[in-house]
N, C-alpha and C positions, 0 to 999 in steps of 0.2 A: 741569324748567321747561316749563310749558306755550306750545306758541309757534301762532301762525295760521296760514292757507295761506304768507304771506305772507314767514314765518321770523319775525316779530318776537313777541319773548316778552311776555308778560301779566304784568308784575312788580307795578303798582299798582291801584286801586281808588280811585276820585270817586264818592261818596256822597253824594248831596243826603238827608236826611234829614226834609226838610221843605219845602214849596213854599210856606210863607207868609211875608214877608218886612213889615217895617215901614217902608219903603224905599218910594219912589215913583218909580228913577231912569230918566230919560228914555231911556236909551241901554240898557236892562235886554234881555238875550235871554234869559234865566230859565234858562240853563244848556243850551241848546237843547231843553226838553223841556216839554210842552204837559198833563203829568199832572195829574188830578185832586185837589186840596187836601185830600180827605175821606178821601183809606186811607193812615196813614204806618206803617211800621215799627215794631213797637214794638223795645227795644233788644235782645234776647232775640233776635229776628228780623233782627237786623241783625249781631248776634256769632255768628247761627249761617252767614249766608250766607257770612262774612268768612273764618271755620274752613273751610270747604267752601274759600273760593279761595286759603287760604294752604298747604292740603294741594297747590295745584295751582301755587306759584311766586309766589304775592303777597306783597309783603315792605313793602309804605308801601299805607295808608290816609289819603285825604282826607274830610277832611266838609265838606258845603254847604249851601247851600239853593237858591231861599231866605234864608231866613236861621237857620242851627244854632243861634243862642243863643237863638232865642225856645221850643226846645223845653224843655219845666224840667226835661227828664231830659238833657240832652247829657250833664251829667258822670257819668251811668250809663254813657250810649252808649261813652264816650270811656275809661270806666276798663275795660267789658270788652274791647272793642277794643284796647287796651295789651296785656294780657294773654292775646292769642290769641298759641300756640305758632305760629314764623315772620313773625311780623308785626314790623318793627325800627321802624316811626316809624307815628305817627300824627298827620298835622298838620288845619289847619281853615282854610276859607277864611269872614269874614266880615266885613258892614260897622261893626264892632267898637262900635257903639253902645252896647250893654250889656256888651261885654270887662272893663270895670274891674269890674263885679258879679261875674263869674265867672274872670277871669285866674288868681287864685292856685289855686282847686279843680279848674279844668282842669290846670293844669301838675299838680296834686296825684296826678289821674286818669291822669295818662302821658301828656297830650298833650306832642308836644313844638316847635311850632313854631304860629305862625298869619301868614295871609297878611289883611291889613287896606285895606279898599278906602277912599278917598282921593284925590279929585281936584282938591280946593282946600284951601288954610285960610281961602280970606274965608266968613267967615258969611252975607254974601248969594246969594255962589255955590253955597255950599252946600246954604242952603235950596233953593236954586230947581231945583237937579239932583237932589235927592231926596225933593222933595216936602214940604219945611218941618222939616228936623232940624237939629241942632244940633250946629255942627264941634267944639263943645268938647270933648261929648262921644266923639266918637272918638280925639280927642287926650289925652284920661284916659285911655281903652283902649292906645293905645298904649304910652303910659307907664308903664300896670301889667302889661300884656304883657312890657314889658323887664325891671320889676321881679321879674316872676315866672320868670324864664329862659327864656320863650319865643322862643328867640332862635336865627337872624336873625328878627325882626319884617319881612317883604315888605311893603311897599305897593305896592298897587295905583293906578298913578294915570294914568287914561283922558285922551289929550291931544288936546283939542278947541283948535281955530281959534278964535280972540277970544275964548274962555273962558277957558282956564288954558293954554296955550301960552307962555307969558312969565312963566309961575311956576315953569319949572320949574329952575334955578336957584335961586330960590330958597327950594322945597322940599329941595336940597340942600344948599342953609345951614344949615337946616333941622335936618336931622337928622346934621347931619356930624359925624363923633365918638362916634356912635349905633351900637349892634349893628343896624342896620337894611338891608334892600337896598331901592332901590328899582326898582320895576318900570316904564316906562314903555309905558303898552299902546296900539297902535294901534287908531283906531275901526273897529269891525265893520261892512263893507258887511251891507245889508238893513235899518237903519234909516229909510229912504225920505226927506222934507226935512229930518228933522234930519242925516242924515248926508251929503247934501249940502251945507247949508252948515257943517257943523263940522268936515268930515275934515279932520286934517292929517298931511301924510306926515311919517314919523317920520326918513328918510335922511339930512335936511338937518342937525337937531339930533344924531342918531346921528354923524355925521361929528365937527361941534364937537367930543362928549363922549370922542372915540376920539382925538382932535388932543391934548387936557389927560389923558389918562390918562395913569399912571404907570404902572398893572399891566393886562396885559389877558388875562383868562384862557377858555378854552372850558369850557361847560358837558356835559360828553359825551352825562349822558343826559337832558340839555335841550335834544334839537335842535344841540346845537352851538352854542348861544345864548352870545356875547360875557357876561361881565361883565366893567367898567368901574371901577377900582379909581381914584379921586382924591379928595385933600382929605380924605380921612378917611370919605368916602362910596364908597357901590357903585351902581352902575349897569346895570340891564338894558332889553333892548327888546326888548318883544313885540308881531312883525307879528304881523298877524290868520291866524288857522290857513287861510287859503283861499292853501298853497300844497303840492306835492310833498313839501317837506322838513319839514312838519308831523308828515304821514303817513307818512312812512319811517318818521320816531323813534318813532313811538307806539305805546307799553307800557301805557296806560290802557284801563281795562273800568270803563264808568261805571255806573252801578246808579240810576233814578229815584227819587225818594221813595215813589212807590204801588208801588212793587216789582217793575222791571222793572227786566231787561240793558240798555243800552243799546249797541250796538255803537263804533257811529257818534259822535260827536256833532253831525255833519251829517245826519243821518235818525233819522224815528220811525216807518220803516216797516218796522221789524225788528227791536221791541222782542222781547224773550223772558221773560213774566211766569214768574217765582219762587214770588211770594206768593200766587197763589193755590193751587197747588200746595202748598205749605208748609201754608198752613192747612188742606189738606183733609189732612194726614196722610202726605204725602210725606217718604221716608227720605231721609239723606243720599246715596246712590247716585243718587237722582232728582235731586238737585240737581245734582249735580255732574253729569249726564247734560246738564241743564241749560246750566249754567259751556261745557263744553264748546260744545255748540251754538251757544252766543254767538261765543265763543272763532270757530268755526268761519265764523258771517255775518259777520267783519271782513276788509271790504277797504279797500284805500285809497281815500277818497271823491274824492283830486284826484291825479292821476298825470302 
């Protein structure tokens, strides 16, 4: 297993495959990365990088974007990526808007799990944080996600001050009795006045949901990350990665859409491009020569 200066090994892979997203949402950091729209991967190029880092300790694949579902080939991406030797999950992170179009041929493909982003059910708030969509439709995605065994179903739901701070309750009415976990993610500083007036700390509610739990279990190689087991629902909180114990636990090597390592996902100043190498004729040795190298610029960005 390949590990960094640092001892921590490189077990997964975050794959934006696409940086065009149909999504307008206010709070969007785009995965920290500032790549160009016009060079994607094709799936070929993304099952070959994948072999290169599962010969090197990669056992879980995520795909992003962006947004994954708007490419018409995911369910290519998603069925060679199942089928790379050493690779045991392949999950997807997306604003699941078109999920009910494709939920059953991805689980077909081998995905096995999708994380679904989700910060309101009112339809006004909805529009208004994403740019004029329709919550209905990610709640069909949802629901054909569970049908299709993509299960746990994560949602993702960002908790903003006077926006949905007071739903969250009962988003877990919600889904109580649901194969589903939900996420609660703190807002990311470096939003500038939106994230002045909407932060809210997450400790005070975190306390509440620890007070009514029934089971509380650590996630080991989540950080350590609590889940919150009550009523028939799960519960997690995720602070914002700007601390120490972010970067202790982290086993992720992120990969851009235009085809770069990304180390960090606090810097883009030590990308290490693949694909163009790739396209000029580079053997797997040069890749992995590559893998490494990345492997190698990971430090902890907060200590």
């Amino acid at each position: 297993m390949l590990k960094d200066r640092f001892g921590r090994p490189i077990t997964s892979l975050r794959i934006s495959i696409t940086q065009r997203c149909n999504f307008s949402c206010l709070y969007c950091h785009r995965e920290g990365s500032k790549g160009s729209e016009d060079r994607e991967m094709t799936p070929e190029e993304i099952e070959r990088v994948v072999r290169v880092g599962a010969r090197l300790g990669v056992r879980k694949v995520k795909l992003t974007g962006g947004e994954p579902l708007l490419r018409q080939d995911v369910c290519e991406v998603v069925r060679r990526l199942s089928g790379v030797e050493g690779v045991r999950e392949v999950s997807m992170t997306t604003n699941g808007y078109l999920l009910a179009d494709y939920a059953e041929e991805l689980a077909d493909a081998g995905l096995k799990r999708v994380n679904v982003s989700l910060d309101t059910t009112d339809p006004e708030k909805f529009r208004w944080l994403t740019g004029g969509m329709r919550v209905e439709r990610v709640l069909s995605g949802i629901e054909a996600a569970l049908e299709a065994g993509l299960k746990p179903v994560k949602i993702n739901m960002v908790v903003m001050r006077d926006v949905n701070h007071e739903e969250v309750l009962g988003m877990l009415r919600r889904f109580s009795g649901t194969d589903t976990v939900l996420q609660l993610i703190e807002l990311v500083p470096g939003n500038g006045e939106f994230f002045r007036r909407y932060f809210y700390d997450l400790d005070l509610l975190e306390g509440e949901i620890a007070r009514r739990a029934r089971v509380v279990r650590r996630r080991r190689f989540m950080h350590l990350r609590a889940q919150y087991q009550l009523n028939g629902s799960r519960v997690e909180f995720v602070k914002p990665m700007h601390n120490s114990q972010f970067c202790a636990h982290c086993t992720r090597l992120r990969i851009t859409a235009d085809g770069k390592f990304k180390p960090c996902l606090m810097r883009n100043d030590n990308l290490i491009d693949f694909l163009t190498p790739m396209r000029s004729g580079a053997g797997d040795e040069e890749l992995e020569r590559l893998f490494r190298l990345a492997v190698g610029e990971r430090e902890p960005f907060f200590r």
